[in-house]
N, C-alpha and C positions, 0 to 999 in steps of 0.2 A: 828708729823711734816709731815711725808711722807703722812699720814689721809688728814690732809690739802690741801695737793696742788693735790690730787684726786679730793676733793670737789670739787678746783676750776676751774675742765676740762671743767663743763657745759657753765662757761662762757668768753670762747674761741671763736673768730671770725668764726672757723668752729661748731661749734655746734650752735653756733644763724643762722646759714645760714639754718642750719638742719631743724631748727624748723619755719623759716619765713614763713607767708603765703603770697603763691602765690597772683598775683594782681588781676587774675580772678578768684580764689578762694571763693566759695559758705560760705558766710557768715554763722556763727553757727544758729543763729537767723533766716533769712530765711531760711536754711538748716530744723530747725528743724519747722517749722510752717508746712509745709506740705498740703499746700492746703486754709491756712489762707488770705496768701498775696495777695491779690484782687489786680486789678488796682483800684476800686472804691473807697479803703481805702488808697492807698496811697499816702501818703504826696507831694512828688516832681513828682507827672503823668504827670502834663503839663509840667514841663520843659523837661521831658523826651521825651514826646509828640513831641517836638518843635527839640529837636537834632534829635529825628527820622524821621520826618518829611523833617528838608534839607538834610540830608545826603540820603534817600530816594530820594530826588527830581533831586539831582546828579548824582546818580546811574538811573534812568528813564529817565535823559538828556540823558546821556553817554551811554544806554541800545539802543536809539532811530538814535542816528549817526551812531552808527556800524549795527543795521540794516541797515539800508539806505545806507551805504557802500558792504554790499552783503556778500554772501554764505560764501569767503573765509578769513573776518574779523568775524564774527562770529563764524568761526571756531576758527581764530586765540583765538579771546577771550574765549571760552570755554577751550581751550588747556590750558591759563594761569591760568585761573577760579582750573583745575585740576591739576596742579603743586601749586598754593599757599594754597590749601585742602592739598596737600600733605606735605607741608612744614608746617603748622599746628598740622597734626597728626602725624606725625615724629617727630615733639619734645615733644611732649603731653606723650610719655615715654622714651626720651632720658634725660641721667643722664650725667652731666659732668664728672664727675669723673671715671666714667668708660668706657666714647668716650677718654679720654686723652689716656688709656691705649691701645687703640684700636685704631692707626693711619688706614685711608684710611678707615673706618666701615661703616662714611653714606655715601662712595663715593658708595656703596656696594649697598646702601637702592636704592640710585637714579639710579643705573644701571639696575635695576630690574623695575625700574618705566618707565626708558624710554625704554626697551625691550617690556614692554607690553603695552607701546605707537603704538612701532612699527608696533609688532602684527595685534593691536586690527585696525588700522588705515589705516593699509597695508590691512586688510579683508574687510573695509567695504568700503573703497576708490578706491581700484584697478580701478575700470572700469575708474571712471573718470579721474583718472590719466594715463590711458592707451590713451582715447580720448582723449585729451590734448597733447602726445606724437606722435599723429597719421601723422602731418603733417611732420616731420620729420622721415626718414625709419631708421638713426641711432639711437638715441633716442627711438622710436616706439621698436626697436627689445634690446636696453638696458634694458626699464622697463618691457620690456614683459618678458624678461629672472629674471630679481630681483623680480618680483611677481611670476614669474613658480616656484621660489629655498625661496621664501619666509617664509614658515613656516618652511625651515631646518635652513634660517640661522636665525630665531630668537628660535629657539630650541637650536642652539649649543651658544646661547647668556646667553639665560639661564641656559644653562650647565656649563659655563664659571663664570659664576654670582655663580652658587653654591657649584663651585670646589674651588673655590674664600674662601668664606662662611667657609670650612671646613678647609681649610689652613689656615685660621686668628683665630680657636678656641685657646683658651688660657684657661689653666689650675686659677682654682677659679672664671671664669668670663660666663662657661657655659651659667648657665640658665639666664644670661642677654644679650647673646649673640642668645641662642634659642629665648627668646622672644621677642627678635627685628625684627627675622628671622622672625616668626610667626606673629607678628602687620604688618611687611610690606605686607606679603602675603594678610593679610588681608585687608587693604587699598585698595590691586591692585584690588580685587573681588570683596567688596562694594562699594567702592569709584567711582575707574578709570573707572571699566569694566559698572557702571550703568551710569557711566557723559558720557560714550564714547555713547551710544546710542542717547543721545543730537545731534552728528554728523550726526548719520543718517536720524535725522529727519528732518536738517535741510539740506541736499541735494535732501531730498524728497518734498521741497517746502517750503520756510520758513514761510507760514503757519504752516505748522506742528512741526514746532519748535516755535511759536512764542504764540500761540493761546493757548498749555497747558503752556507754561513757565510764560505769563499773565494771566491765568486761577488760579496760584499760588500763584502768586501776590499780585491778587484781593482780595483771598479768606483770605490772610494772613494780608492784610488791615482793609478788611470787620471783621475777626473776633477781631482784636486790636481793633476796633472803638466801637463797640458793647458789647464785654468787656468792654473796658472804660465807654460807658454811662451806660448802663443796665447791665452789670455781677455780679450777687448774687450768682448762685450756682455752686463750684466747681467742675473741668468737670474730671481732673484727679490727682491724686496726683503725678507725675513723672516731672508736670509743673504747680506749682501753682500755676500762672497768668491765667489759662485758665479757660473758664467757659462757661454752657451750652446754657446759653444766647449765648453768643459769636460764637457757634459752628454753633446752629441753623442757628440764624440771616448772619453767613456767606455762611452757603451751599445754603440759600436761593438765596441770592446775588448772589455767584457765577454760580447757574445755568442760571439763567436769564442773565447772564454778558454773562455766553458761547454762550447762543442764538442770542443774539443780537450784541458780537463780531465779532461771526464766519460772519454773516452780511456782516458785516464793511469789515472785514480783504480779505473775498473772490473777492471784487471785483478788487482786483491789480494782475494783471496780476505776479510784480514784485515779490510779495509774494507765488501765489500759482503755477510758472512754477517751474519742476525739475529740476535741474544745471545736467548736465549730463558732466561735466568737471571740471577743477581747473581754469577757467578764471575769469575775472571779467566783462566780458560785459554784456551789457543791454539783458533781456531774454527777449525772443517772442515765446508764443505757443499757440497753440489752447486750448482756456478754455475745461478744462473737464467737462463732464456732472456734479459733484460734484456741479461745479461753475457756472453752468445756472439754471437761476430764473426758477423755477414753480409757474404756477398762481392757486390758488386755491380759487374761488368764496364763499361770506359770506352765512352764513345761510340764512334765507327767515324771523328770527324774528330779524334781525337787525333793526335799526329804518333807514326810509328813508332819513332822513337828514344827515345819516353818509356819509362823502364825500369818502370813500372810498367801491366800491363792491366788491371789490377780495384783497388779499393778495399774497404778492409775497415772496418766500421762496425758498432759496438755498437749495440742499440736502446735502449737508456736515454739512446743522444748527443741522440736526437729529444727526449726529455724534457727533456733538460739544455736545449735552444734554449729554451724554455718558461720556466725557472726564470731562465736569464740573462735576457730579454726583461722579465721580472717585477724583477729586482735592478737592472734600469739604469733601468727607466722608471717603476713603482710604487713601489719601496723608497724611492728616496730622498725619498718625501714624508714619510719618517718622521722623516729629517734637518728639512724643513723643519718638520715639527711642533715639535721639539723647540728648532729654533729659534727661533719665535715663541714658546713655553712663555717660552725663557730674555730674550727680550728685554720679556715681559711685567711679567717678575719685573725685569728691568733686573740679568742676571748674566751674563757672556761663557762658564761653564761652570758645569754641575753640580756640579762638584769640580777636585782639581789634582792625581788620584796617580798619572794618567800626563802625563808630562813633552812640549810639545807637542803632546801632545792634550784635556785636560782632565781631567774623569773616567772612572771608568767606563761610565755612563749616556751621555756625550757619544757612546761607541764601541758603545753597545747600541743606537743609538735604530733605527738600519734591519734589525740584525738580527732584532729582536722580529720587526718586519709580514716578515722574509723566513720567518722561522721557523715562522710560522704557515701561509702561503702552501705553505711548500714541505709541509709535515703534511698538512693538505685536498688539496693536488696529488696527494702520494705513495697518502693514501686513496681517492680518486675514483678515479685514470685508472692506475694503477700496482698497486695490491695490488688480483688478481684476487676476485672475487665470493664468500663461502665460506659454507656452510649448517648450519645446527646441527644436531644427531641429532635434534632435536628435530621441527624443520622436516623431514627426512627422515623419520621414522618418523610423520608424520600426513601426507605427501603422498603415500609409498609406497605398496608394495601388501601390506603384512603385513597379515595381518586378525588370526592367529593370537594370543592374548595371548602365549606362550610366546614364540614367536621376536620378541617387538617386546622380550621383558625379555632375552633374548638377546642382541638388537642394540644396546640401553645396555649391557649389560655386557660387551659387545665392546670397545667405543666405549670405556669409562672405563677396562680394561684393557689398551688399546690399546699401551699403552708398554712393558706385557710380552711382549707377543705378537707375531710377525713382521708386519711391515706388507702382507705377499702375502695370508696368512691374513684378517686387519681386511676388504681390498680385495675376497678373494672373496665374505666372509659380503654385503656390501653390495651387489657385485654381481648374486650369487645371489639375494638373499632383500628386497631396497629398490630397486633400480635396474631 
């Protein structure tokens, strides 16, 4: 009798919950084909085709307003972009049963997400949020004192975060308590810390955010389309659906897209000025050399009926070749990463809040590594070389103390004084 009612534990509301498969859960069948499952051969592609297709067209509606709304909705939306990545991969190994025993645990995750919010936003934003505070001398001298003490008090945040951590360890719940410790960590370094570069690129001109983030796009269109008509041979086994057709036929696309985007996109003033602030007003600046056409006349075996003799060419297109080259052939190993991620876990997506496509993480994974890419590209080989007063005024030839306390207080009044004036004291008296 007692035999009995053992047998019949397996079929307890808690043991069928045990064993239920998740709704994003990697089917056995595609799990185990491995490289089989073509789009060519599959049954329902067009209707898939046709979900993916408007939900794409809503997300490029919705992509194109908040550009056009400027610098600091695009922030806004990247910020959300990386809190809903986070609420994603925070439950991707949160277990009920063991948060019930752990009250206040992912208040714990999210304290640690928004410290390195802080941080990270507080380093790459300062200035502008300094200019922004300038016209007020209260304000001006608050944020200049909360970015001077800034990386103490997001150290002693995360001190707090960790002292936190080891007060809530609970005997039997260890090692799911370290490895929550250990997944969040990990989150903040591949996740937060590669999207947070997104920011910087987009206060360095939303060209530079806009040109690799549709460089991505394209390339992830180009190789769905191309898969679908032409994909025969299987490109990697960590994502079945992909194939060498597909891969080709998109880096091709997307270098040619980069050329003749960067084009398009250089001529808006709106797109390629710096924001050197947190406002929202209309920008005005002198285009950079980047952004003025060079003429380069055709060869001599042209034919004479071609109505054009020269060609006109931006030098930021030659950059642009660099970033597409990067987005067809580097990026998308960020796709396969996150494809063996999900098939480790045995899940077909991240999430499900876009409609054939997964989640939002599913549509982050190549932009992160482009994001990063194009921030180190644009600082290297793009933003020219620039030297401190500091560096100036010990390499110069002022000996006098007078004119070196002169030449800092040129320098820090700079923004009151005509820039001719600034250019000659340096000329004169450093150069």
């Amino acid at each position: 009798m007692q035999k009995d009612q053992n047998m019949s534990v397996p079929s307890t509301p808690t043991a069928r919950i045990r064993h239920r498969r998740r709704s994003n859960e990697v089917p056995s069948e595609i799990s185990k084909s491995n490289g089989s499952h073509l789009l060519v051969n599959d049954q329902n592609k067009y209707k898939s085709m046709w979900i993916r297709a408007y939900s794409s067209m809503w997300m490029i509606g919705g992509f194109i307003v908040i550009i056009y709304l400027g610098h600091l909705y695009i922030w806004a939306m990247v910020v959300v972009i990386q809190i809903v990545m986070a609420t994603e991969l925070f439950n991707l190994l949160r277990r009920a049963h063991e948060d019930k025993h752990l009250p206040g645990f992912r208040l714990l995750n999210w304290h640690f997400f928004f410290t390195a919010m802080l941080f990270v936003y507080g380093r790459i934003l300062s200035q502008q949020l300094v200019n922004t505070m300038s016209t007020d001398k209260f304000f001006y001298k608050l944020v200049s004192g909360l970015i001077k003490y800034q990386m103490v008090i997001c150290y002693f945040l995360y001190i707090a975060g960790f002292m936190w951590f080891i007060l809530t360890l609970k005997k039997k719940m260890y090692k799911y308590q370290f490895g929550q410790y250990a997944w969040t960590h990990m989150i903040l370094i591949v996740v937060f810390t590669q999207s947070s570069f997104i920011v910087g690129n987009i206060f360095e001109g939303i060209f530079w955010f806009l040109l690799p983030a549709s460089l991505i796009v394209i390339n992830d269109i180009a190789a769905y389309f191309f898969g679908f008509f032409f994909g025969k041979t299987p490109l990697i086994k960590l994502s079945p659906k992909k194939t060498w057709e597909g891969f080709i036929g998109a880096s091709v696309a997307t270098v040619i897209s980069a050329f003749v985007l960067a084009n398009i996109l250089g001529h808006f003033q709106w797109l390629t000025c710096p924001r050197k602030d947190l406002s929202t007003s209309w920008l005005r600046c002198d285009p950079d050399p980047l952004f003025k056409p060079e003429h380069y006349p055709l060869p001599g075996w042209v034919p004479q009926w071609f109505p054009w003799k020269e060609i006109s060419v931006l030098p930021v297109q030659w950059h642009a070749l660099c970033l597409g080259l990067f987005a067809s052939v580097i990026a998308p190993f960020g796709g396969f990463f996150a494809s063996g991620f999900k098939r480790a876990f045995k899940i077909k997506d991240f999430g499900d809040s876009i409609p054939g496509h997964g989640g939002i993480t599913d549509r982050m994974d190549c932009q992160m590594v482009m994001a990063v890419f194009a921030y180190i590209y644009h600082q290297s080989f793009v933003v020219p070389q620039s030297y401190s007063v500091e560096m100036i005024l010990n390499q110069g030839n002022i000996k006098e103390p007078h004119l070196r306390g002169a030449a800092g207080s040129v320098y820090e009044a700079g923004a009151d004084i005509p820039r001719e004036a600034v250019r000659a004291f340096f000329e004169q008296h450093v150069l």
